[in-house]
C-alpha positions in Angstrom: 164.1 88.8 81.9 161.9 91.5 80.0 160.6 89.0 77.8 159.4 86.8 80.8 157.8 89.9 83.0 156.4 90.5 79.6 155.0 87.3 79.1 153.5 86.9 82.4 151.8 90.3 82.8 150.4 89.4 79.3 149.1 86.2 80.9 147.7 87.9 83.9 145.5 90.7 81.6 144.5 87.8 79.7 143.3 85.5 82.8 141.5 88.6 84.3 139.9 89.3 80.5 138.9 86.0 80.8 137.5 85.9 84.5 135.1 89.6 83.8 134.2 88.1 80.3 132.6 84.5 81.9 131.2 86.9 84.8 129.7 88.9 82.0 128.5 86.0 80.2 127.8 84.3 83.6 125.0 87.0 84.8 123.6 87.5 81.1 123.0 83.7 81.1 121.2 84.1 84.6 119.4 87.0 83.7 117.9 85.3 80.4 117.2 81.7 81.5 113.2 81.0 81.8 111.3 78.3 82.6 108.0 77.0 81.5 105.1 77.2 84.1 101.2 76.2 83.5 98.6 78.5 84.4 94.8 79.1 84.0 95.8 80.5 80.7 98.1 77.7 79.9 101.7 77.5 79.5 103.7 80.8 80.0 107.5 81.4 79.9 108.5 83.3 82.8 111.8 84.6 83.9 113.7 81.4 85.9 114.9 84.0 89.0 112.9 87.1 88.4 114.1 90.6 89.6 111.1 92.7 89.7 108.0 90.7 90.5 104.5 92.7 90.7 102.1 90.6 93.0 98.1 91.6 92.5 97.3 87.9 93.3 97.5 88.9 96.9 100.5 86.2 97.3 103.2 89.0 97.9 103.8 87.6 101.7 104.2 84.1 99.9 106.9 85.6 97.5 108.8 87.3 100.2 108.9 84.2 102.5 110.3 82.3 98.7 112.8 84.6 99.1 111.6 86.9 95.7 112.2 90.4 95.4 108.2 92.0 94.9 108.5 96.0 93.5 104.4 96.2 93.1 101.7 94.8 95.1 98.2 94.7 96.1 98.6 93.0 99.7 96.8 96.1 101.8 95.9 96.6 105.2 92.0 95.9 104.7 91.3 99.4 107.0 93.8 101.4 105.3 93.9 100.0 102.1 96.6 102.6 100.7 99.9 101.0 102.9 100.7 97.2 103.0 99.9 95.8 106.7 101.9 97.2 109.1 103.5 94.0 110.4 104.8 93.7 106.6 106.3 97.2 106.4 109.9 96.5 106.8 109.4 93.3 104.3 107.4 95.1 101.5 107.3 98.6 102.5 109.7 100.1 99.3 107.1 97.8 97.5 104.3 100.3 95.4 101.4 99.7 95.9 99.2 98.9 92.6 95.7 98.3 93.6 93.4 95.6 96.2 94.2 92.0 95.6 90.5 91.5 96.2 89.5 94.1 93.4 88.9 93.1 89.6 91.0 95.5 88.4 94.4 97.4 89.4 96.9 100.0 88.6 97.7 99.7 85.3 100.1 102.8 85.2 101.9 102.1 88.5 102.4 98.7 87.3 103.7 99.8 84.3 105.9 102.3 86.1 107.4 99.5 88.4 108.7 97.7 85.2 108.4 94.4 86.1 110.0 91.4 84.8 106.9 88.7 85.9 103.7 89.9 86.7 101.4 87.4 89.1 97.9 88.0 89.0 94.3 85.4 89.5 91.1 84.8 87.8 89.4 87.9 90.1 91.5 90.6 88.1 91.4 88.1 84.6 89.6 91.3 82.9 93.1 92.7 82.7 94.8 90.2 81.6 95.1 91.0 77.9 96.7 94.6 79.2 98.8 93.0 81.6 100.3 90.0 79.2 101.5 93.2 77.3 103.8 94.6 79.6 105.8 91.2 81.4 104.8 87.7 81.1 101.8 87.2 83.3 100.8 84.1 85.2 97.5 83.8 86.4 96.9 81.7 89.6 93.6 80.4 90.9 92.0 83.1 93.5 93.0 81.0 96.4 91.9 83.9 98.9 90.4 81.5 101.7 92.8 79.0 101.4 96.1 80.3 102.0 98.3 76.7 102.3 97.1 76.2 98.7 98.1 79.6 97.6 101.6 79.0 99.2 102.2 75.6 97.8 100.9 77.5 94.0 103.2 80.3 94.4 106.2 77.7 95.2 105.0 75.4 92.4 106.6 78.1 90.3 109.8 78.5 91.0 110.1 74.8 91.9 110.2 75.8 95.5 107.9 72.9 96.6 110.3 71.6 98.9 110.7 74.7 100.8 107.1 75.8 101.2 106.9 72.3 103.5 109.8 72.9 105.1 108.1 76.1 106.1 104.7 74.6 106.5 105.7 71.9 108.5 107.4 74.7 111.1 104.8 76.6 110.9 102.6 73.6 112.1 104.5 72.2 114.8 104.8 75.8 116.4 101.1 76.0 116.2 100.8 73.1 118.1 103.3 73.5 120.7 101.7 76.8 121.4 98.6 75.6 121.6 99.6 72.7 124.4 101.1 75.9 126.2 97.4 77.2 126.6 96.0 74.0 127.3 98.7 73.5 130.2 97.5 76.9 131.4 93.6 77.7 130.9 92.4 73.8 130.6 91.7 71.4 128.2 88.1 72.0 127.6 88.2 75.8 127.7 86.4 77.1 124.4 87.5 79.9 121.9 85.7 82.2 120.1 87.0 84.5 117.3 84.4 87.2 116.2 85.0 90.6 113.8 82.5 93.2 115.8 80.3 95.3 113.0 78.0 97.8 114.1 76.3 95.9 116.5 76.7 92.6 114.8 79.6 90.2 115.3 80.7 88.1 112.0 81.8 84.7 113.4 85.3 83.3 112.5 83.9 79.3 111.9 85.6 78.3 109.0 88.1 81.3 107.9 90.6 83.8 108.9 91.8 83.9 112.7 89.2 81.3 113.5 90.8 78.8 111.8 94.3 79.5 113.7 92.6 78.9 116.8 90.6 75.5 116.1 93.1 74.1 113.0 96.4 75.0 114.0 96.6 75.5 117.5 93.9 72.4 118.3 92.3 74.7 120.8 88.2 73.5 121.3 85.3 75.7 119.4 82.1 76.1 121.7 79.4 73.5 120.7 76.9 75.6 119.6 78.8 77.6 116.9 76.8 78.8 113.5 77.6 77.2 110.4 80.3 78.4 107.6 78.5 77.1 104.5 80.5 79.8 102.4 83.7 82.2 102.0 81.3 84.3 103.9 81.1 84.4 107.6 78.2 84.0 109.4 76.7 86.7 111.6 75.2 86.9 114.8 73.5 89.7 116.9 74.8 90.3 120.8 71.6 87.6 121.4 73.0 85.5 119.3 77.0 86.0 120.7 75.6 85.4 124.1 73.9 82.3 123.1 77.1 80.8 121.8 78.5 80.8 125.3 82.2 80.4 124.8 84.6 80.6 127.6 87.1 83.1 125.9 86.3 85.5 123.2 88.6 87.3 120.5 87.1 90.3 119.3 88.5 91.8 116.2 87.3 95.2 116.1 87.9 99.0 115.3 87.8 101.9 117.8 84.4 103.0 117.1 83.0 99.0 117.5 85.2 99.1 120.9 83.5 102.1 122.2 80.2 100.6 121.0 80.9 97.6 123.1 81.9 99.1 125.9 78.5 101.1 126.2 76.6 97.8 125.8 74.4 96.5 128.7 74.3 93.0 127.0 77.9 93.1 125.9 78.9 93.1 129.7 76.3 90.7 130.8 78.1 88.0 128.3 79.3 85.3 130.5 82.7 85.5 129.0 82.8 89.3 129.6 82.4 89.4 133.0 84.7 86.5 133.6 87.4 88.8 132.0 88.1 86.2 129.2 88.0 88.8 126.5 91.0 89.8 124.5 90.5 92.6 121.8 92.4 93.2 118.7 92.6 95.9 116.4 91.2 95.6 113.1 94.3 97.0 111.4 96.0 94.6 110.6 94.3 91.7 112.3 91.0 91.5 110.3 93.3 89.5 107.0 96.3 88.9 108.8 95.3 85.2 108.9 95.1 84.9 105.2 98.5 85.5 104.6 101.9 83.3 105.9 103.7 85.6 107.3 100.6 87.2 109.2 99.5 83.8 110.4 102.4 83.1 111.8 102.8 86.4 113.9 99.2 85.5 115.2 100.2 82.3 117.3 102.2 84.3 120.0 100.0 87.4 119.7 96.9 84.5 120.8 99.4 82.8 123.3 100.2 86.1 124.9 96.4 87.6 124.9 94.4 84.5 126.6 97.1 83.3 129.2 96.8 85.3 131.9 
């Protein structure tokens, strides 16, 4: 009977030896499998399920939404550009910040400290690339800063998460366009938008970029006729004159509180026919200015329009 407990308890420490030995072996294998990527720079081996990813690509809201853990980035509130956006603070706010993903260069030394396992950077910071290939492997994307679909689908493209980005994308779309209907149904079919950044004075005109695009793309919602041409990643400007002139039925003004005071000291500003209608909704500048740019952000901005111009 001794032999037998014997036998068996020397089975069991073996089984268990056995079971924390292929869990070892297990998470080792995980930890050190890579996968071949193509870049700018060409091929690069990169880590197949990163741990510690710093983003100065400006793709960290693209990461998080892929599910990846990001320890460094340079996705900034444009107006306070030492914090992340605030509507990303309990998705990236443990993240350190390394620098402007709109900047050349970055934070060498905080991204040093943050001791990454990938690094993702694009051909605006490709000065540092040399320094940054020395401390993780380093993939360098195209700057896809006014085109944030084809940054999403890049960032996917990595980690073979293809499939997933259009599972999102395709959400994302038919949201857009339900939400849209919603306003239609409510302020008319042939009611115009307008989506403006106010600058001292001067009003940068959302054509073909940022929020402007949400509006017109996403949500199908009609541009006035007369709107200035977006030949560029710049934005057209206009004067007051010239805001007036476009004669939109609804206007979005992104704008800080010293362009809101301005505005509401204007003569001309409240002689707009849009203005005195009461078709005006204002936004705040931080973090609405780049939120469009980013996934996440654009997302958020479909019920914050649906909300604002349904009254």
């Amino acid at each position: 009977m001794k032999k037998l407990k014997s036998l068996v308890v020397l089975a069991l420490a073996l089984t268990t030896f056995g079971l924390i030995g292929c869990s070892s072996n297990d998470t080792t294998k995980e930890s050190s499998e890579t996968r071949k990527v193509e870049t700018v720079k060409g091929e690069v081996e990169i880590p197949a399920n990163p741990k510690k990813i710093v983003d100065i690509s400006g793709s960290s809201e693209e990461l998080v939404l892929l599910g990846h853990n990001v320890v460094g980035t340079s996705n900034v509130d444009s107006y306070d550009t030492s914090n992340v956006p605030s509507y990303m603070k309990d998705k990236l706010g443990d993240a350190k910040v390394v620098g402007h993903s709109m900047m050349e260069t970055a934070d060498i030394e905080a991204i040093l400290a943050c001791e990454p396992d990938l690094i993702i950077m694009s051909t605006r910071q490709e000065k540092i690339y040399d320094e940054l290939k020395e401390i993780a492997p380093t993939v360098m994307l195209e700057d896809q800063s006014n085109d944030w679909e084809a940054k999403l689908k890049d960032v996917a493209k990595l980690f073979g998460q293809e499939d997933e980005a259009q599972a999102w994308l395709d959400d994302y779309y038919a949201k857009a366009e339900k939400l849209g209907k919603e306003i239609k149904e409510a302020n008319g079919e042939d009611t115009t938008y307008l989506t403006v950044l106010a600058s001292s004075g001067s009003f940068m005109v959302f054509s073909e970029g940022g929020i402007g695009t949400v509006l017109k793309d996403d949500m199908k919602l009609p541009q006035p006729a007369n709107m200035p041409e977006q030949d560029s990643i710049t934005l057209p400007t206009v004067t007051m004159e010239g805001l007036s002139e476009i004669d939109a039925d609804h206007i979005i003004v992104i704008a800080t509180e010293s362009d809101k005071a301005d505005l509401e000291a204007s003569s001309v500003w409240s002689q707009i026919r849009a203005v005195k209608d009461g078709n005006v909704t204002i936004l705040d500048a931080s973090p609405y200015f780049s939120q469009a740019y980013n996934p996440i952000g654009r997302e958020l901005i479909l019920e914050s329009v649906k909300d604002a111009v349904i009254k």
